[in-house]
C-alpha positions in Angstrom: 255.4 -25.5 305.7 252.3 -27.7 304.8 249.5 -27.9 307.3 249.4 -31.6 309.4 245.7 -32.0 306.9 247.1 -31.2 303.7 250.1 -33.8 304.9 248.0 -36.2 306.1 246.2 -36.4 302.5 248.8 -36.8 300.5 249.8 -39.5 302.6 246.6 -41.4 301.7 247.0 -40.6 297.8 250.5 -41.8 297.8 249.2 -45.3 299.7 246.2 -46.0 296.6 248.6 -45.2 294.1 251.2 -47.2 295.6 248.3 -50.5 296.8 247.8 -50.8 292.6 244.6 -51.9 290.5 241.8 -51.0 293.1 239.8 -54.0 291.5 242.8 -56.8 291.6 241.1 -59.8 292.0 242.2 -64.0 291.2 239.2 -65.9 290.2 238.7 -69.6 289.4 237.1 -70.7 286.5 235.9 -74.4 286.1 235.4 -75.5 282.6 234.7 -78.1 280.7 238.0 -80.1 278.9 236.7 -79.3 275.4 237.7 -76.0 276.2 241.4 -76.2 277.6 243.0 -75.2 274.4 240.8 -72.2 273.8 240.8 -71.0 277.6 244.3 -71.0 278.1 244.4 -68.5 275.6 241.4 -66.7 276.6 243.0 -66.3 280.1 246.4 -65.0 279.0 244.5 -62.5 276.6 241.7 -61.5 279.8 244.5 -60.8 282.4 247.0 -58.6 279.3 243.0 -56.5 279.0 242.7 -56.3 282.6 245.8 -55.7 284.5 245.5 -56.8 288.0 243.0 -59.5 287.6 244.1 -63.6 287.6 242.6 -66.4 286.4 242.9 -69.7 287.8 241.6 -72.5 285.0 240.2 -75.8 286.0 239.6 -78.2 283.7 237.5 -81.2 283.7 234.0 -83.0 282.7 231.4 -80.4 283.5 229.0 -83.3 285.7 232.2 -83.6 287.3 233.5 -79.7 287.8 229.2 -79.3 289.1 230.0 -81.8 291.7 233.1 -80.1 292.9 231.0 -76.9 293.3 228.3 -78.7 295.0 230.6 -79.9 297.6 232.3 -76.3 298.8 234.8 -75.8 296.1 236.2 -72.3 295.4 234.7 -71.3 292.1 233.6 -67.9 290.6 232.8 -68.9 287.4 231.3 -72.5 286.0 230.8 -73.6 282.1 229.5 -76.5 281.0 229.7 -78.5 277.5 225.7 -78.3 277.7 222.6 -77.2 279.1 221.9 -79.8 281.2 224.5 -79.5 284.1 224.5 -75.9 284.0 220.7 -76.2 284.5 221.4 -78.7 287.3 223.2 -75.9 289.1 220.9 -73.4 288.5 218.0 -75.7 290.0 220.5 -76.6 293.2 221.2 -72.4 293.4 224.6 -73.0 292.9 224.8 -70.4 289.7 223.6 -67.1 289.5 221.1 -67.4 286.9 220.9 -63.4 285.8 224.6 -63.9 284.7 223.9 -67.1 282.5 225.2 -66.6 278.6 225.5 -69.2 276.3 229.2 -68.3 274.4 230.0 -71.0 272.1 228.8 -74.1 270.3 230.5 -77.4 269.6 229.6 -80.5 267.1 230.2 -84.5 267.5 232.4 -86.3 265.4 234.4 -89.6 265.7 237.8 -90.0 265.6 240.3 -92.7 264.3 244.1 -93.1 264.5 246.2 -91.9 261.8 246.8 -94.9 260.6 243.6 -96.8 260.8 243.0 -99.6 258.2 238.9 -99.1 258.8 237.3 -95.7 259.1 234.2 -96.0 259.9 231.4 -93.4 257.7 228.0 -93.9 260.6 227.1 -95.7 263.9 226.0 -98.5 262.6 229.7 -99.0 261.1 230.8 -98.8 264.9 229.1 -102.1 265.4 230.8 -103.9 262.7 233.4 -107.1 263.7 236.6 -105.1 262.6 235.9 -102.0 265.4 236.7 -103.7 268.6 237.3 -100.3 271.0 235.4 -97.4 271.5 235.9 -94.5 272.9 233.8 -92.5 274.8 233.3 -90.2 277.4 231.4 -91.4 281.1 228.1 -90.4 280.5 227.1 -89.7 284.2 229.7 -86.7 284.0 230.1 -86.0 280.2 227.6 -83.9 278.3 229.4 -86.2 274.8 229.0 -89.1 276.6 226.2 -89.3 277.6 224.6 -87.9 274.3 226.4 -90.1 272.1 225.0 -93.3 274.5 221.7 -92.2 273.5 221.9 -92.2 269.8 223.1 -95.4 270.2 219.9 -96.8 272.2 218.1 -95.0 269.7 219.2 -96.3 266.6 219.5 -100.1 268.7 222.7 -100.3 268.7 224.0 -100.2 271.8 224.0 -104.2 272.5 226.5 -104.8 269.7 228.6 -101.9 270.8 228.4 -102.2 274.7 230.9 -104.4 275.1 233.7 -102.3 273.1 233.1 -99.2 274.8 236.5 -97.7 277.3 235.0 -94.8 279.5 237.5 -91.7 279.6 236.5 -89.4 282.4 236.6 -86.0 280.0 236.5 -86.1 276.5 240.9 -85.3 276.6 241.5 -88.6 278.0 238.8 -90.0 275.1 240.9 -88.3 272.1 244.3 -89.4 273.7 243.1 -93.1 273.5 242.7 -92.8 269.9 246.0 -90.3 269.4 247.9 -93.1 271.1 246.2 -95.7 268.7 244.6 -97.8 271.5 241.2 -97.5 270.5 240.0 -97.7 266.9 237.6 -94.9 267.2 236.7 -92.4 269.6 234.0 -89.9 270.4 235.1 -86.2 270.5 234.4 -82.4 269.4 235.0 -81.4 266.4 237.5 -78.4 268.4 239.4 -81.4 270.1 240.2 -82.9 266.3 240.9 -80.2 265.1 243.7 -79.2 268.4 244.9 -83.2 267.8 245.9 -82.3 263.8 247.5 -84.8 261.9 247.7 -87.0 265.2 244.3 -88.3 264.5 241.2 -88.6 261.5 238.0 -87.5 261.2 235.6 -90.4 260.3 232.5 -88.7 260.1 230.8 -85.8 261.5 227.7 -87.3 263.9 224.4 -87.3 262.2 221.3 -86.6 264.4 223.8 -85.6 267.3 222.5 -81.9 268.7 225.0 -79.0 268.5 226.6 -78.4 272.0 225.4 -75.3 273.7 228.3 -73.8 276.0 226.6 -71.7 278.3 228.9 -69.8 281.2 227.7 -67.9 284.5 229.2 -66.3 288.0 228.5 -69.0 291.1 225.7 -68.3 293.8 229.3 -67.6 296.1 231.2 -65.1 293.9 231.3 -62.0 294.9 234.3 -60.6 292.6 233.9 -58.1 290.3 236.7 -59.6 288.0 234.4 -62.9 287.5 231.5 -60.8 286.1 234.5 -59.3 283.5 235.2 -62.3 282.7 231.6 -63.4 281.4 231.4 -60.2 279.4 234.7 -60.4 278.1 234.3 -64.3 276.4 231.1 -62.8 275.2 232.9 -59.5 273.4 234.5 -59.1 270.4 237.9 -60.4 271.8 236.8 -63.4 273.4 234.7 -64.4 270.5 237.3 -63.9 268.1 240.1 -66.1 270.2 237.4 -69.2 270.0 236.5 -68.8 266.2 240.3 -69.4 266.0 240.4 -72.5 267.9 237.0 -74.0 265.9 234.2 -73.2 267.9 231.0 -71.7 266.4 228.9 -69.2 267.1 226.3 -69.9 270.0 
């Protein structure tokens, strides 16, 4: 007969094996809209790779997402659409700075419905009589919005254009206005174009616009393994691979 010991341990054994994935975690990642597409896929591909972790996706305008994380929200992970809001949360030790990785980059283009009688080919043709709404993102919270304001004021356009401008507050709600045909152009990335299809046209591609640097890192709060994973996994060769396929470049 089996000593009470020998009992006793293989009664703990059977419980781990029985209790599962010893690292089975659920983390929430906030990201930026311009990446709902991509991370949705990303998270189905993540949890198949790691079998016990979840991933919660929050989507939203990355001024916005920095706010809800300023404010107590629940997040492991953050990613911007640009430096400047990821830096914000570094600066406010809201982000864990050693964990910081820049994954992907994205490029400006406008947008025009389908069936559009003017496409515009630069800014300046934005100002024009015949292009009476614009798109575009609230620059306060959107890294597109606020950058595509400022080429405006640059080049002196943006009294003539002011006054056509409908806010969207992430740069989803700025492609559906022109997918619906209720702007006649809008400010998006080129990945959001190239998600809409056929619904909507490329006009041009934004000259003198910088290249969006996504950068993503594990919050001052985390503590979870699996949200560490998760940076490293949209930086291998799997995570890469899933957002060349939805049109995002190399970082």
């Amino acid at each position: 007969m089996p000593k009470p010991r020998a009992i006793a341990s293989l009664l703990v054994l059977f419980s781990l094996v029985c209790a599962g994935p010893a690292q089975a975690e659920e983390i929430i990642v906030s990201a930026a809209a311009s990446l709902t597409n991509a991370f949705t896929t990303v998270k189905q591909r993540f949890e198949a790779a790691h079998p016990g972790a979840t991933v919660v996706l929050n989507f939203g305008a990355a001024g916005a997402l920095l706010r809800q994380l300023e404010s107590g929200a629940p997040v492991d992970v953050f990613v911007s659409a640009d430096q400047k809001f990821m830096d914000e949360g570094v600066a406010k030790n809201l982000i864990d700075p050693a964990t910081r990785r820049d994954f992907a980059r994205n490029i400006m283009v406008v947008v025009v419905p389908p069936d559009a009688k003017t496409s515009p080919a630069d800014l300046k043709a934005l100002a024009a009589p015949g292009i009476r709404r614009i798109a575009l993102g609230n620059p306060d919270t959107t890294p597109l919005g606020r950058d595509a304001r400022a080429l405006f004021q640059a080049a002196g356009l943006w009294p003539a254009v002011q006054d056509k401008i409908i806010y969207g507050e992430t740069v989803r709600q700025v492609l559906d206005y022109a997918v619906r045909g209720e702007v006649d152009a809008a400010f998006v990335f080129a990945t959001d174009a190239m998600q809409a299809g056929p619904k909507v046209r490329v006009a041009f591609q934004v000259q003198g616009a910088p290249s969006f640097l996504y950068p993503v890192a594990v919050t001052r709060m985390s503590k979870k393994l699996a949200a560490r994973t998760f940076v490293d996994y949209l930086n291998g060769p799997e995570g890469q691979a899933t957002l060349r396929g939805f049109g995002f470049l190399k970082p």
